[in-house]
N, C-alpha and C positions, 0 to 999 in steps of 0.2 A: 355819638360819634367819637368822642371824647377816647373812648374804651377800646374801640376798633385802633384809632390811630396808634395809641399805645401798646397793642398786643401785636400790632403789623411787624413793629422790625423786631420783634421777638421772634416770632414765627419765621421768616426770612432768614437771621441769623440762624436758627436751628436747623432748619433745611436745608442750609450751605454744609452746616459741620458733618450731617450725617449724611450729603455727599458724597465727601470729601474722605470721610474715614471708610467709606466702603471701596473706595479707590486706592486706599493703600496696601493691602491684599496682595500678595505676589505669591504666583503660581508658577512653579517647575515644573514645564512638560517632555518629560525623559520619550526614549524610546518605546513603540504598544508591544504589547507583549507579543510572541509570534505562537502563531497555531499553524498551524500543518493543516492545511484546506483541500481536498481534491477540488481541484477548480471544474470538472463537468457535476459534481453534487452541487458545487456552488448556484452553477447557472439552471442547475432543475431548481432550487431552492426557490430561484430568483423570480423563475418564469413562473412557477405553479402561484409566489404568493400573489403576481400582479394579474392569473387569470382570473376570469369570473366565475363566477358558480354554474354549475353543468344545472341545466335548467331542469326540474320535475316532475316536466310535462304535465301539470295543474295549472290550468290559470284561476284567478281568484275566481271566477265565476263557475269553471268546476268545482274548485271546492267548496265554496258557498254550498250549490246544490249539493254537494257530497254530505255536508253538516246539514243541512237543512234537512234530508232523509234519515238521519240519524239520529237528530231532534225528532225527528215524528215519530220513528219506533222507538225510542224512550221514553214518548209519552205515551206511546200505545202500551206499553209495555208497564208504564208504570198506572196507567190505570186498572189495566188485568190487576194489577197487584194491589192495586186499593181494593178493585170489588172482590179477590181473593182474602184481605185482610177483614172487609165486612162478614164476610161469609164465616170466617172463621171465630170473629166478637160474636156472633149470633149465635153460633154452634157452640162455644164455648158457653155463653148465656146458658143455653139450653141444655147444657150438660151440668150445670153449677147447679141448674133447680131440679134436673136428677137425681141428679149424686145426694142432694140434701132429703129430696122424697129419700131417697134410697137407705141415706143414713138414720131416716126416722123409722122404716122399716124393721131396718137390720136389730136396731134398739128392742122395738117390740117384741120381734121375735127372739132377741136374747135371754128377752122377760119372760117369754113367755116358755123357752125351752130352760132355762131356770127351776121354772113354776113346774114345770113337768118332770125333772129330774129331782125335783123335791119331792113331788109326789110321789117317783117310781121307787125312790129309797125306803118311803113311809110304807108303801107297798110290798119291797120286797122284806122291808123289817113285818110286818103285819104275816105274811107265807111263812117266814123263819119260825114265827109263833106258831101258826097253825102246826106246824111239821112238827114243833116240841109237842105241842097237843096233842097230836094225832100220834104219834110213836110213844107218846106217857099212855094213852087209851089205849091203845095195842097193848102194852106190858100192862096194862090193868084190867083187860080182857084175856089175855094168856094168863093170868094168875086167877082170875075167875074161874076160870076152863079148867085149871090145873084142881081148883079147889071146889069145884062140883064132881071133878072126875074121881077122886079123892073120897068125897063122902058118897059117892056108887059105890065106890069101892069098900066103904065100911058098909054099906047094907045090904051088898051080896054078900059080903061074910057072916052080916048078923042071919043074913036069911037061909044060910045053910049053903050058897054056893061056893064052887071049890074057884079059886083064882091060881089061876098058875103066874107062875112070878115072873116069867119068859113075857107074858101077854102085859103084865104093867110096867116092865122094861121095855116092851115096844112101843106099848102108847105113850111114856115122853118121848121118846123118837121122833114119834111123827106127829106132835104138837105143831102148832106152824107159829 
């Protein structure tokens, strides 16, 4: 109690001074400044801000039900869209273990057109041989030909027949 008594005229003298000095404050109030007013805008100004709002023609019970229909077809609407989005996880699914079949497919048969394009080089190098073979045995049988025709020719001579030289310029002619 002691403590209260003591801090009372403190508090009391304080709140007299800060009164008191807010009351010494002096204010000059001059002339308002002037504006130029059409006084008929004045009075539309006047009347429009104290009328009331031009009514909506909703009462709340309309629009309740107006929201409430709107609420239904956004749930309707947003469940097509769930079971649109299930349909689509599933399809996607089912397209992920496609594409991965598909990808182990496509491997195979890389390998395996690979494997066969190896082969058809080994094969067409294996013809390229045969063709040097086959055209060396040609020129190895044209000079065979050439050299049987040759020694006919030396044992018609030895055996007394006449060669005319006309007929063994024709036959390399038409050697083939």
């Amino acid at each position: 109690m002691q403590t209260n008594a003591r801090w009372t005229p403190i508090a009391v003298t304080s709140l007299l001074l800060a009164a008191f000095a807010g009351c010494n404050e002096s204010r000059t109030v001059g002339p308002a400044p002037r504006t130029d007013v059409n006084p008929q805008t004045a009075v539309v100004s006047h009347n429009a801000r104290f009328q009331e709002a031009e009514p909506t023609g909703k009462t709340a019970v309309e629009s309740a039900v107006e929201l409430s229909r709107e609420h239904a077809r956004l749930a309707e609407e947003m469940v097509a869209l769930r079971e649109l989005n299930r349909q689509l996880q599933t399809e996607n699914t089912d397209l992920s273990g496609k594409l991965a079949e598909s990808q182990d497919q496509l491997q195979k048969t890389r390998q395996e057109l690979n494997e066969a394009n190896d082969l058809l080089i080994e094969m067409r190098t294996e013809l390229n041989n045969w063709k040097n073979d086959v055209i060396g045995f040609r020129d190895e049988m044209r000079d065979a030909e050439r050299t049987q025709l040759e020694a006919l020719l030396k044992i018609l001579t030895i055996l007394g027949g006449e060669v005319r030289p006309q007929t063994a310029a024709s036959t390399d002619l038409t050697l083939p």
